[in-house]
C-alpha positions in Angstrom: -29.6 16.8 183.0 -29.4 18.2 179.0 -32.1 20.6 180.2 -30.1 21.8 183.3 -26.7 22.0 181.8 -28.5 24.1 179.1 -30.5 26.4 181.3 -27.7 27.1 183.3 -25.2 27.9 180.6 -27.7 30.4 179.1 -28.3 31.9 182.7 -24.2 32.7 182.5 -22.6 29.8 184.1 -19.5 28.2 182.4 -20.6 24.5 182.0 -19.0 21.4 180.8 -20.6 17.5 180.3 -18.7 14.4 181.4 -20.1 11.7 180.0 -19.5 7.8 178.4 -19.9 6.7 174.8 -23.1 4.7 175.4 -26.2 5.4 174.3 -28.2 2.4 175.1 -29.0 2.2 179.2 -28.6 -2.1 178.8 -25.6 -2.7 176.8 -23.3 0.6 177.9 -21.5 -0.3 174.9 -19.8 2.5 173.4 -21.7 3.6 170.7 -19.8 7.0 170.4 -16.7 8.1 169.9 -14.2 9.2 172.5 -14.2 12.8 172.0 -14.5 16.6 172.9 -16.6 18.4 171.7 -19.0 21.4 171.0 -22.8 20.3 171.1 -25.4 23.0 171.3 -22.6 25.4 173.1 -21.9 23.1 176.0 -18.3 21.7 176.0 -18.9 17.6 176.0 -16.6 15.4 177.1 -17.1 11.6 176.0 -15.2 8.9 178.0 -15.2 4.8 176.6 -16.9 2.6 179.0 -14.7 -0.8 180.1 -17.4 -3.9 179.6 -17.8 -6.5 182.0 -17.7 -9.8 180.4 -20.9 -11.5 180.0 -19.8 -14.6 181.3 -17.9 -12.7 184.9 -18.5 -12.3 188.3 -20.2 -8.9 188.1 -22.7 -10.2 185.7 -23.5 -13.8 188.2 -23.7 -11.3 191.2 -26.1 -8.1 189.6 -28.5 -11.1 188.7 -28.8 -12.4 192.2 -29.4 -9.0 193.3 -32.0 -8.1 190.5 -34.4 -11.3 192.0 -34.5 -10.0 195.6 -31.1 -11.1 196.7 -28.9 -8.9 199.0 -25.5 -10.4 199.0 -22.4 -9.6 200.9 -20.7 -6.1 200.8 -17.7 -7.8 199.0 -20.2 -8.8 196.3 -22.2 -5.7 196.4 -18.3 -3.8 195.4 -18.6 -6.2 192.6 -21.7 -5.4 191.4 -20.7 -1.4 190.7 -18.7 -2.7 187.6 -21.6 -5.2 186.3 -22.2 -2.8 183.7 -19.8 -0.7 183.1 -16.4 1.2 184.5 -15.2 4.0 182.9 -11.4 5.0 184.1 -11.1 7.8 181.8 -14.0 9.7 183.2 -12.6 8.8 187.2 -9.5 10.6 186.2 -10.9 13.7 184.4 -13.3 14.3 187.5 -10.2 14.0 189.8 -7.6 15.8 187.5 -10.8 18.8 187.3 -11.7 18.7 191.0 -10.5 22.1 191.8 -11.7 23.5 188.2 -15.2 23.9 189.1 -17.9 24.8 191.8 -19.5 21.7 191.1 -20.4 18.5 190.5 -23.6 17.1 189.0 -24.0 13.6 189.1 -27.3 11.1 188.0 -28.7 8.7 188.9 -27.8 7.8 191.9 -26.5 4.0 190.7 -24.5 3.6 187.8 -20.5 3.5 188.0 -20.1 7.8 187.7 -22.3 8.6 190.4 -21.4 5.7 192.8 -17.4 5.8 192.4 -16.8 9.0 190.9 -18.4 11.2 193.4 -16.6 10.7 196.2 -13.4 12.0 194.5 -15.1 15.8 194.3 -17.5 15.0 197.4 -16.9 18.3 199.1 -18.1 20.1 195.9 -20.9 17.7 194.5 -24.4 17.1 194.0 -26.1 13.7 193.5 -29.3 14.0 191.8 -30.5 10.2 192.7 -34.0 10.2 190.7 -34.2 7.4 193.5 -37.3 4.8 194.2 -38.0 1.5 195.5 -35.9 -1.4 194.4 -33.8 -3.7 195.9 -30.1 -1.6 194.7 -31.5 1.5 196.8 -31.6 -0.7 199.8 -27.8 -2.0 199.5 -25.6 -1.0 201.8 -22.5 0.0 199.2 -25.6 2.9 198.0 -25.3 4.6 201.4 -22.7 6.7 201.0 -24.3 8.5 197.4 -26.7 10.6 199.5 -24.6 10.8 202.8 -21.2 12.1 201.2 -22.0 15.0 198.9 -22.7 18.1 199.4 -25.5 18.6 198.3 -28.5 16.1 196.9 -31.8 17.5 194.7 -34.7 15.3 194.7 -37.5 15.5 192.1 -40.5 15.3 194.4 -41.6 14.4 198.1 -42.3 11.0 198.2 -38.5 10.2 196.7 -37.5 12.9 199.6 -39.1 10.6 201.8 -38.2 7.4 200.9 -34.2 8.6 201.0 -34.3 9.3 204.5 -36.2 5.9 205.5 -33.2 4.0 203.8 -30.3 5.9 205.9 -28.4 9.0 205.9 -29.0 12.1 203.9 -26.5 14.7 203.9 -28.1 18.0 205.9 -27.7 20.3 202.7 -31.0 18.7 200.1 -34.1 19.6 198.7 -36.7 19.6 196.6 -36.3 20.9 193.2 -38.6 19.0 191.1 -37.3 18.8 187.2 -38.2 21.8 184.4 -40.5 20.8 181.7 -40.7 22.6 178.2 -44.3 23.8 177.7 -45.4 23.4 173.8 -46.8 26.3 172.2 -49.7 24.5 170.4 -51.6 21.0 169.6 -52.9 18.8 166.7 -54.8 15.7 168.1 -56.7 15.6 164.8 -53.0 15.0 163.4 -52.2 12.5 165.2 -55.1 10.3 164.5 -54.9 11.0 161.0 -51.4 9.7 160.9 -52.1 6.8 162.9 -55.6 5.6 161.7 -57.3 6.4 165.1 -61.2 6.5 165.7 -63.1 6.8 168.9 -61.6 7.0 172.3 -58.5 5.9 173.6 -56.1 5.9 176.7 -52.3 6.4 175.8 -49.6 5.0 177.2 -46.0 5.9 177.4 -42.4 4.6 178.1 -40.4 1.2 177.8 -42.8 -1.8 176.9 -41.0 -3.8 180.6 -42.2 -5.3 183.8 -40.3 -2.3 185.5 -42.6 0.2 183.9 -45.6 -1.7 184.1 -46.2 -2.6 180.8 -47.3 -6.4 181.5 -49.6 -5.5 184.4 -51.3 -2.8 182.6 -52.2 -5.0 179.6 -53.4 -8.1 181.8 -55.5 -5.7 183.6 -56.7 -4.0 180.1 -57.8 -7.3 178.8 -60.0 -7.5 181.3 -61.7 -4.7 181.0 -65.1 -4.0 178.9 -65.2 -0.7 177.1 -64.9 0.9 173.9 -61.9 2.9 174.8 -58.4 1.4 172.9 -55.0 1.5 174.4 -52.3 3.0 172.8 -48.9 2.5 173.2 -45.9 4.7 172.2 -42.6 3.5 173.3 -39.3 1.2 173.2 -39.5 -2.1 173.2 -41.5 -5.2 172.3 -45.3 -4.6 173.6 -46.2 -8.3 172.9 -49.6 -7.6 172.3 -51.8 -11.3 172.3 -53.8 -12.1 169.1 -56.8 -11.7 171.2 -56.5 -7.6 172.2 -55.1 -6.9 168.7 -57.2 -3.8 167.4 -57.8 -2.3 171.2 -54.3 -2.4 171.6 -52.5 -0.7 169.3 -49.2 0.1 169.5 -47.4 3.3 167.3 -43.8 2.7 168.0 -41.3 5.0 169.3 -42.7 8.9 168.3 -41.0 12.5 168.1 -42.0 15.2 170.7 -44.2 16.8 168.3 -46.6 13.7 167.9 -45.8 12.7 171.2 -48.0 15.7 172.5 -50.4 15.8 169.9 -51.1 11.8 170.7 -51.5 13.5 174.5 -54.1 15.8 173.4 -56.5 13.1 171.4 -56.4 11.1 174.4 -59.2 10.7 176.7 -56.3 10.1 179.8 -53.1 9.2 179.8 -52.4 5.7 182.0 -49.3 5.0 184.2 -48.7 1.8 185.4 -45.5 2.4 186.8 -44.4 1.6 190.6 -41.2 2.7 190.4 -40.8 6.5 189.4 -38.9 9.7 191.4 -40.9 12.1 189.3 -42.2 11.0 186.0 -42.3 13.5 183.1 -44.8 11.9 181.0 -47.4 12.7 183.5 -46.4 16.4 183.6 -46.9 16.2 179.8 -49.6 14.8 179.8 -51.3 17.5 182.0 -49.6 20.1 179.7 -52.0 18.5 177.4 -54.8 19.4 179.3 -55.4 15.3 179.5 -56.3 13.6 182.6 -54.1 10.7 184.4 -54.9 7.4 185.7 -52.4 6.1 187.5 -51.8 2.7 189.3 -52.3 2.8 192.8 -49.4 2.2 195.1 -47.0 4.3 193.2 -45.9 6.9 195.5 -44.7 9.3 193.4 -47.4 9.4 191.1 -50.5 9.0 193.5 -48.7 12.5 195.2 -49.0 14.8 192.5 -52.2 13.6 191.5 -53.5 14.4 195.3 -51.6 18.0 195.0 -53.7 18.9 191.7 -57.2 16.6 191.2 -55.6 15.7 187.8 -56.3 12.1 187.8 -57.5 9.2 189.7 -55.4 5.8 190.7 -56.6 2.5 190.2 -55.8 -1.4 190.8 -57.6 -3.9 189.2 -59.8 -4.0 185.8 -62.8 -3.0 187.2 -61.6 -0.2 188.7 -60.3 1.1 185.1 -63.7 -0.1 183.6 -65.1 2.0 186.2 -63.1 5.0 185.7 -63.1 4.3 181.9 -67.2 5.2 182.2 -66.7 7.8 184.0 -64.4 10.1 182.0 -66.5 9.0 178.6 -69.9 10.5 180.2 -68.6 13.6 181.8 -67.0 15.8 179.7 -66.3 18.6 181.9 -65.1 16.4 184.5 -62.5 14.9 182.2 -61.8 18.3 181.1 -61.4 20.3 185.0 -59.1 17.5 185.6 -56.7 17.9 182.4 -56.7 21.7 183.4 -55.7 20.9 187.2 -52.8 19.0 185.9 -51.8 21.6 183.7 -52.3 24.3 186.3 -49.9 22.6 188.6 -47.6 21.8 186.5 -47.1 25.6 185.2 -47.6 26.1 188.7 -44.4 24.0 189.8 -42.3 22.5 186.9 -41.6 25.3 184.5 -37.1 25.8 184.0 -37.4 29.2 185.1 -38.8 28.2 188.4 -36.9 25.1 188.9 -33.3 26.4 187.6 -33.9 29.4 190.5 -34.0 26.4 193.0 -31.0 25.4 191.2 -28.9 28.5 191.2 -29.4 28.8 195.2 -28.0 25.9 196.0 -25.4 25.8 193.8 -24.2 29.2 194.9 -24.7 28.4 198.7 -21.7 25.6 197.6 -19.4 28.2 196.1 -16.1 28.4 197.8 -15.9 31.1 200.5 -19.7 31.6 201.1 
């Protein structure tokens, strides 16, 4: 959304961010301060978030749902303030309705998507960033892709899987999401920093079961090779005592050694089931670095079949497998990473994606 807002404003249009005061996606708590102002020339607005109580209602009824449970409509209502509410942001949506041609809203099922947008639906666009789980499939979600005017999906399969839960208003497509493409490398630099010899895999992302995280290490531990697994991210990886040394984990890391941890890596692994387009694949490909991704993942098992950059896999001796493979065939390892990287340049660069943008945010301009 920051790289939207941005492209846009330097493409001419007059844009302004509503947003909360949070900055962590599990607490909401607000972490800000209620302002306005100017951040990198966009105008943003920050609105306090109202906390459910940890002992309420909301809270009882988002943990049923989060273990499989689809409750009553009534309880479902409920559920939209588990989190968060944020009045002030309701009112500054409604108050602006007729200010602007539009309305972006994401995701698709926190508080300012699901009860803000239908106040500007006739001028809004829902960008869901939508997969599998059990809130896509409750009925109080319907109305998020039905009512606006417009929805943007980030690849096919989430497409897909949209119109298999229910109604999709007629004016959607597929837009992708713009990646920045960095100008150079230093893989030496990163395993200088980091004390790293010999080969590794990298992953990425929150150390959770909704990511993958668990799955990937009990199917790591498992496997015989000489190839570590690194892993950059938030969270706790909980690595046992037994897999310390081939799993090593380097924290949270900045873009730059982000990439240059992509480039020393023989491929980049991602365990996730649940993405709608997942940009550390596409960064890893602008790498030049191969993917192996876990089968059953929609998304990801898509764009690897678009480009050859990767290969899927389910169980350790699969990985083992593929593991041998990419350590005694160079070139293979290296037509794969330049695959991904073709594609993504291909596909995913902001000029490319912001023109999909601009098109169907003009086609909702009053009068045309």
């Amino acid at each position: 959304m920051r790289g939207i807002a941005l492209g846009l404003l330097q493409r001419g249009w007059d844009v302004e961010v509503l947003t909360t005061c949070a900055v962590n996606p599990y607490t909401w708590a607000n972490e800000l301060p209620e302002t306005t102002r100017l951040e990198e020339g966009l105008v943003v607005r920050r609105f306090a978030n109202v906390l459910a109580t940890s002992a309420s209602k909301e809270h009882a009824v988002h943990g049923r749902i989060y273990y499989g449970e689809r409750p009553s409509l009534d309880d479902q209502v409920t559920w939209l303030n588990a989190l968060f509410r944020n009045p002030g942001l309701f009112e500054e949506v409604w108050k602006a309705k007729y200010d602007f041609d539009a309305f972006v809203f994401a995701p698709y099922l926190f508080w300012n998507a699901t009860v803000c947008m239908p106040a500007v639906a006739d001028r809004s666009v829902v960008m869901p960033c939508l997969h599998d789980e059990v809130y896509a499939r409750m009925e109080v979600m319907r109305h998020v892709l039905s009512l606006p005017a417009s929805v943007w999906f980030l690849s096919g399969p989430e497409h897909e899987l949209a119109h298999r839960l229910g109604p999709v208003t007629p004016q959607h497509s597929v837009i992708g999401s713009g990646m920045d493409v960095p100008e150079s490398y230093e893989p030496d630099e990163f395993r200088s920093e980091y004390g790293i010899d010999g080969p590794f895999v990298l992953y990425l992302g929150r150390r959770e079961v909704d990511k993958g995280w668990p799955w990937l290490v009990e199917v790591f531990s498992r496997v015989r090779s000489p190839v570590k697994l690194v892993s950059a991210g938030a969270g706790d990886p909980e690595v046992i005592p037994r897999l310390r040394g081939r799993v090593v984990d380097v924290g949270l890391l900045s873009d730059e050694q982000r990439n240059n941890a992509l480039a020393a890596a023989l491929a980049y692994v991602q365990p996730s089931l649940h993405e709608s387009y997942s940009r550390t694949l596409m960064e890893s490909w602008l790498a030049g670095t191969p993917a192996l991704v876990r089968t059953g993942s929609a998304v990801v098992e898509w764009h690897v079949a678009n480009c050859g950059g990767g290969f899927s896999f389910s169980t350790s001796r699969e990985l083992s497998n593929l593991l041998g493979r990419l350590l005694s065939d160079a070139d293979l390892t290296r037509d794969m990473g330049a695959k991904g990287r073709a594609y993504v340049l291909d596909n995913y660069r902001w000029p490319h994606v912001l023109d999909l943008i601009e098109a169907d945010l003009l086609a909702l301009k009053p009068g045309r």
